[in-house]
Each structure stands twice: as structure tokens, then as C-alpha cells.
N, C-alpha and C positions, 0 to 999 in steps of 0.2 A: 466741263462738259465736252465729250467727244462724239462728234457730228459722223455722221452717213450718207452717202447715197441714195436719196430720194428715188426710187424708178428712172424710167429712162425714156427721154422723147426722141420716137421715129425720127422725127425731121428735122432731128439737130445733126448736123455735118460734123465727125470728127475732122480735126485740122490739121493739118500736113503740110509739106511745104509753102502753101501760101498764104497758111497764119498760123505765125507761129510765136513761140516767146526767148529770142538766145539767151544760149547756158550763161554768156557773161552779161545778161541785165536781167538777171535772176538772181536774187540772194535773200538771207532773214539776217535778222541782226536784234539785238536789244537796246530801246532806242533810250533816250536820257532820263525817262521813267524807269525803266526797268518794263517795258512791256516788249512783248516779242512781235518783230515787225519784218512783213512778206513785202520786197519790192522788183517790182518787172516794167517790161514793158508789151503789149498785144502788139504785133506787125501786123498790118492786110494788105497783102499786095494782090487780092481777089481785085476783078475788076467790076464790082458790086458794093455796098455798106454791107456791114455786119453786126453786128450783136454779139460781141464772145462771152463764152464764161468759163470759167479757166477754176480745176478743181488746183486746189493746193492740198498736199499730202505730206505731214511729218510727223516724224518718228521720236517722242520725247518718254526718254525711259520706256517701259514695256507695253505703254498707251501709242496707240495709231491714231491722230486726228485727220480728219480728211473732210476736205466741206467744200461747197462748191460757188464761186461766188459772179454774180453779172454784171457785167459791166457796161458801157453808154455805147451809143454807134461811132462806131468808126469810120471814117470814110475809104475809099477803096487806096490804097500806094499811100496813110496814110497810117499812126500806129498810136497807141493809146497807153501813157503809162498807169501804175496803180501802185497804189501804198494803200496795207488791209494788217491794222492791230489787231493780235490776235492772244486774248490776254490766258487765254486756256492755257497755253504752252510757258510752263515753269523751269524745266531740265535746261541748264546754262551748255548740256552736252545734246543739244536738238538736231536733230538731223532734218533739213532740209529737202525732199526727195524732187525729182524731177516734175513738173508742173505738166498736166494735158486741159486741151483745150477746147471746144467746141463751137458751135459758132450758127445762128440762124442767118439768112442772108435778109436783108430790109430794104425797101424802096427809101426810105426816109435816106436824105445826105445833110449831113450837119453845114449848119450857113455858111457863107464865106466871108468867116469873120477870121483877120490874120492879124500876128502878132509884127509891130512895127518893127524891123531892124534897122534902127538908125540909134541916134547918142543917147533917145530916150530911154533904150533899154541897157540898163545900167547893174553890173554887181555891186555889191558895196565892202567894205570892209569886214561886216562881219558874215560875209558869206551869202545877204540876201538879195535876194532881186528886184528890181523895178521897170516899169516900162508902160509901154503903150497901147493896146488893141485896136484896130480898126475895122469896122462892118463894110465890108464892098459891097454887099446885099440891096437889091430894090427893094428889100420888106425887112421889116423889124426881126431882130433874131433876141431867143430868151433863155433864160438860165443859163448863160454862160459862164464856162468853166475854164481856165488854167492850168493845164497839169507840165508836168517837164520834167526831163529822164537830169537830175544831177550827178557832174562825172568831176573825177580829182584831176588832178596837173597830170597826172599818169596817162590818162584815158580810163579811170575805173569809174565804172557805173559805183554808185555813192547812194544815191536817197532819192526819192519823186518828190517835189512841189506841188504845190496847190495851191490858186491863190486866197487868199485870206478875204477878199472885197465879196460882197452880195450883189451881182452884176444881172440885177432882172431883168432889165430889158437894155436892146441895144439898138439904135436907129439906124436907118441906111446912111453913111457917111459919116458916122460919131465914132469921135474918139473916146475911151476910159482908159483909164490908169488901174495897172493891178500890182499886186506885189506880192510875195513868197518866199519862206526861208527854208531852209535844210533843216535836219536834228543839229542840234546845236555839236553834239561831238564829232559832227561833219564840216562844221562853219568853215575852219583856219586851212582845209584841205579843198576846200571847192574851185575849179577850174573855172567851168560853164554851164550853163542853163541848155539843154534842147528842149524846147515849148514846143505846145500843142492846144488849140482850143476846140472844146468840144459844148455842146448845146442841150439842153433835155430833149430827151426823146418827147416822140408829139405824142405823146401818153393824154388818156382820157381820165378826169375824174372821178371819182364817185362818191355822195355825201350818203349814208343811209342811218339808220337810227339803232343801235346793237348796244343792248345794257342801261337805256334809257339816257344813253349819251351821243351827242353826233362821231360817226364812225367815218374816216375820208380812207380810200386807198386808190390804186390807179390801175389802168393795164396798155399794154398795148399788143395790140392785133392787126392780121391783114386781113378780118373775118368783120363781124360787127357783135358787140354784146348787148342783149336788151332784157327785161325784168330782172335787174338786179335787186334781190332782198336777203334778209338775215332770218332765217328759218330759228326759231329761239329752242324749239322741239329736236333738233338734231343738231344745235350748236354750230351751223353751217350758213356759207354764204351758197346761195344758190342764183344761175341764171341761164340765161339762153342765147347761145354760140352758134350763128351759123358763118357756111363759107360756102358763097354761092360758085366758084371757083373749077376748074377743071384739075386742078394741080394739090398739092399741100399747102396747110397753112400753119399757121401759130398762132396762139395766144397766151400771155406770160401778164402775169396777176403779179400788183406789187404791195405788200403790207406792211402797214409800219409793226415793226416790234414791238411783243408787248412780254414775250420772257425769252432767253436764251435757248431754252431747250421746247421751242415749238416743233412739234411734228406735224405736215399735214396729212391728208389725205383728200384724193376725188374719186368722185364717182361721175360715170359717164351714163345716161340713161336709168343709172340702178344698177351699173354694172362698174367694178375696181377700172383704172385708168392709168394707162403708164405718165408720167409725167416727171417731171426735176425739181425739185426744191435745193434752191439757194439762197444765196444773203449778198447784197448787194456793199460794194466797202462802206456806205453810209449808213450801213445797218437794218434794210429793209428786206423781207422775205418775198423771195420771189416763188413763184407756182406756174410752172409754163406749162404746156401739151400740145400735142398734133393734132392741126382740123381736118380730117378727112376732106378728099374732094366731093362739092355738093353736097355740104353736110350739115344738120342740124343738129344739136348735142344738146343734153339738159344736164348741166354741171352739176354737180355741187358739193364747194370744197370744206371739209371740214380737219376743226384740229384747234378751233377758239376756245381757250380756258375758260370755265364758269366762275364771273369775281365769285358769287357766293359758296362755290366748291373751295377757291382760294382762301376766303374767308373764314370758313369754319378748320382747313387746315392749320389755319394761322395758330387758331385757337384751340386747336388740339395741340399743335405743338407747345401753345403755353401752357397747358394745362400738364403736359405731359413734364414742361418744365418745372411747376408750381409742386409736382408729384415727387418729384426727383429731389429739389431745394429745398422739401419740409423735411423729409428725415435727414438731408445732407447737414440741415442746420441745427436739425435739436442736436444729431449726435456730435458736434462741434460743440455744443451749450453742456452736453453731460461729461465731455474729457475736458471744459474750462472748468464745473463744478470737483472733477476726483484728481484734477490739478491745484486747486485750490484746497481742499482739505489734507492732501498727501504735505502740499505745504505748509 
């Protein structure tokens, strides 16, 4: 499947020199699967958090894939790597094209949780990491993450980490232990680790009832969102967005995946709405847009498949299979019959 350009949100900042992604911790490569893999790193030397999302653009055979994907906050003079599989892309002669970036700015600053450098943090032999984390934070910090730009003896940017632990919650003054490895046909060439820890954004909730099943998804905003429901008449989550504010805002909707080629759309009041659609590297769809200043908006995003549309496709395609296999197989039964008599 080859993705697009979603519209386009006012009050995302193209980025320029103060975040950006260098040419040399930019690469794709095919990792020990054989799946096709995007690795960088975001820089923010803004003196604010950010939010980037960074389109990847390549070129494989005569197909252009281009998708846009969001990534966690950053903190300001601080820089976020990413590793994003991306199993679409087949052609071993892929082109790679130059990555752009964009970027909302956020109040939110990720805890001060640092990584120990002392003996605990350890490479090992076969190329993987270990170590330490500590929270300097007076308040608990959650969902924390590990990521790290890996570089060979040379200084070449190599592969991102991640650590492998489910680090839920972390107390003021606790230590954890995490650990991470390269692709393996990076192991015997790894140098060093540069770490970074990063925290979920303070993203809100939301349980509703879509399909007679409980539905969860999140958002986050510098606005407030209240009557969240699932309109089942227009296949749509619908709700109400204000931003009581003098400036611009945002709000960026996140959904878990439910098929690869989801398209959304919004409506604002009843009327189309510029907005971004991306996918997050952990596979989640994101839906942002600009809140006007002093503004009240009556959303409502759709683009949610009908299981039972799904369902009776299912079953048109068997039927249309069952259609195909019965003459496929008599006329195989009548050249076994004029095979056998000819002999």
C-alpha cells in the first residue's frame, strides 16, 4: 500500500535549522528479516518541547511511498532517535529520499529521568546494551522509553535501540535496569550507544463503545475535548473542541490500527477541515488539526471501516473464489478422464 499526504495543519512549523534530522544519521537498510527499515535521529535545539513528525519519502521502482509519521516530545537542546519498519517497500534498489520535518511546539517537558554513566552501563559482546536509569524527578514519571542513535568504530550511524523492559512507572529516586540490542547484522560492528529517555506524552484517554465492543484511543491537546461518542449513522467519532486561548492551538487524535490503508477525514462544524494524518512507529494513527483562537469546533472524524461491510466482503471474495474453483476443478477431472482413456 502506498500512503499520501493527509491535508495540511496551519499550525504545524515547518523545520529548519533548529530541528532538524543530519544527512549522516539518516539511512534505510534491510534488517535480518528482510523488512525495509527507516533510521534517524529528530535534533531540537528550539528553546521550547516539541512534537515532530517527520514525512519519509522513497522511491521503490516506479511506486512513490511517502507517509507521515509522529513521534514523542522532545525536550528543547535535546534530540529523539527513531527506527520505523516499513514492510511496503520491496525493490532491494530503494531510494531513500531526503526526510522533512515539521513540528507543533508543547508545554509538556519529558521528566528528568537520566541514563547512569557509570560501570552499570555496559556493551556486551554480542553488540547489546545494559545499564541503569535514574528519576531525579519530585513526582513519579511513566511510560518510559530508551531509545539510542547506535554508531560502528568508524563513527557511522548504524541502527536505533529500544529498550526491550515495560518501564511503567518510575519513582522519584529509583533506579531500573533496561537493556537493547542492534539488528543483529550490526552486532560484531557496534562501537557505542548515545541514549536518550523519553516518557508518554500526558495524553488523555478514552473508552467508548464502537461495534458493541469497548473502543480505547487518546489525544492530546492545549484546548479541552468534551462529548466524545461514535455516531454509528456516519461511521464517525464525533466531539467538541474548544480553545479558549488568544493564540493557536492543537489537537492530534491517536488510534490504534485496525487496517493498513485507513483513510480519514474531518469535518469541522459541517464543513471539510485541513488536518495531517499519520502513523506513529508503534503503529498508531494519528489525526491532528488547528484550534483557532477562542474557538469552539464540532469535530467529527471519520474513516472507521464497517466489520459488517468487511464481512460480507470477506464473503464475496469466497464466493467469487468457490466460482472460479468449480470450473477450475471439473475441467482438471475431464483432462484426468481423456487422459485416461487416450491411455
Amino acid at each position: 500500500m502506498i500512503f499520501g499526504l493527509v491535508g495540511v495543519v496551519i499550525a504545524v512549523h515547518p523545520a529548519f535549522a533548529n530541528v532538524w534530522i543530519p544527512d549522516d544519521e539518516y539511512s534505510g537498510f534491510y534488517d535480518i528479516n528482510g523488512t525495509y527499515t527507516v533510521i534517524g535521529a529528530v535534533k531540537n535545539t528550539q528553546d521550547v518541547s516539541i512534537v515532530p513528525t517527520i514525512t519519509i519519502n522513497i522511491k521503490d521502482g516506479s511506486s512513490v511511498y511517502s507517509q507521515n509519521y509522529t513521534l514523542s516530545t522532545v525536550n528543547s537542546q535535546k534530540d529523539i532517535p527513531f527506527k520505523i519498519q516499513i514492510p511496503e517497500i520491496k525493490g532491494k534498489d530503494a531510494t531513500l529520499d531526503r526526510p522533512q520535518v515539521s513540528y507543533i511546539t508543547t508545554s509538556h517537558v519529558n521528566p528528568d529521568v537520566d541514563v547512569i554513566y557509570d560501570k552499570t552501563l555496559k556493551k556486551h559482546g554480542d553488540g547489546h546494551e545494559t545499564g541503569m536509569i535514574l528519576n531525579n524527578s519530585t513526582s513519579p514519571a511513566y511510560g518510559i522509553k530508551i531509545f539510542a542513535a547506535i554508531y560502528g568504530k568508524d563513527g557511522k550511524f548504524l541502527d536505533v535501540g529500544k529498550s526491550i523492559e515495560t518501564i511503567s512507572k518510575i519513582d522519584p529516586g529509583q533506579k531500573v535496569a533496561f537493556s537493547m540490542y542492534p539488528d543483529p547484522q550490526h552486532a560484531t560492528s557496534v562501537s557505542y550507544y548515545s541514549c536518550f529517555v523519553v516518557s508518554d506524552n500526558p495524553t488523555i484517554q478514552v473508552t467508548m463503545t464502537k461495534d458493541g465492543k469497548p473502543y480505547n484511543f487518546t489525544y492530546l491537546t492545549t484546548g479541552s475535548v468534551t462529548d466524545v461518542q461514535f455516531n454509528y449513522d456516519t461511521r464517525s467519532i464525533t466531539a467538541t473542541v474548544r480553545y479558549p486561548f488568544p493564540d493557536t492551538g492543537y489537537v492530534n487524535f491517536m488510534f490504534p490500527e485496525e487496517s493498513e490503508s485507513e483513510k480519514f477525514s474531518v469535518l469541522s462544524d459541517g464543513k471539510p477541515a485541513q488536518f495531517i494524518q499519520s502513523k506513529d512507529p508503534d503503529g498508531y494513527w494519528h489525526v491532528a488539526l488547528t484550534l483557532g483562537p477562542k474557538s469552539v469546533q464540532h469535530i467529527a472524524i471519520s474513516g472507521f471501516g464497517d466489520p459488517a461491510t468487511a464481512q460480507a466482503s470477506q464473503k464475496e471474495d469466497y464466493r467469487n473464489y468457490i466460482l472460479i474453483a468449480i470450473p477450475i476443478g471439473a475441467a482438471a477431472v475431464i483432462v484426468m478422464i481423456l487422459k485416461k482413456r487416450k491411455d
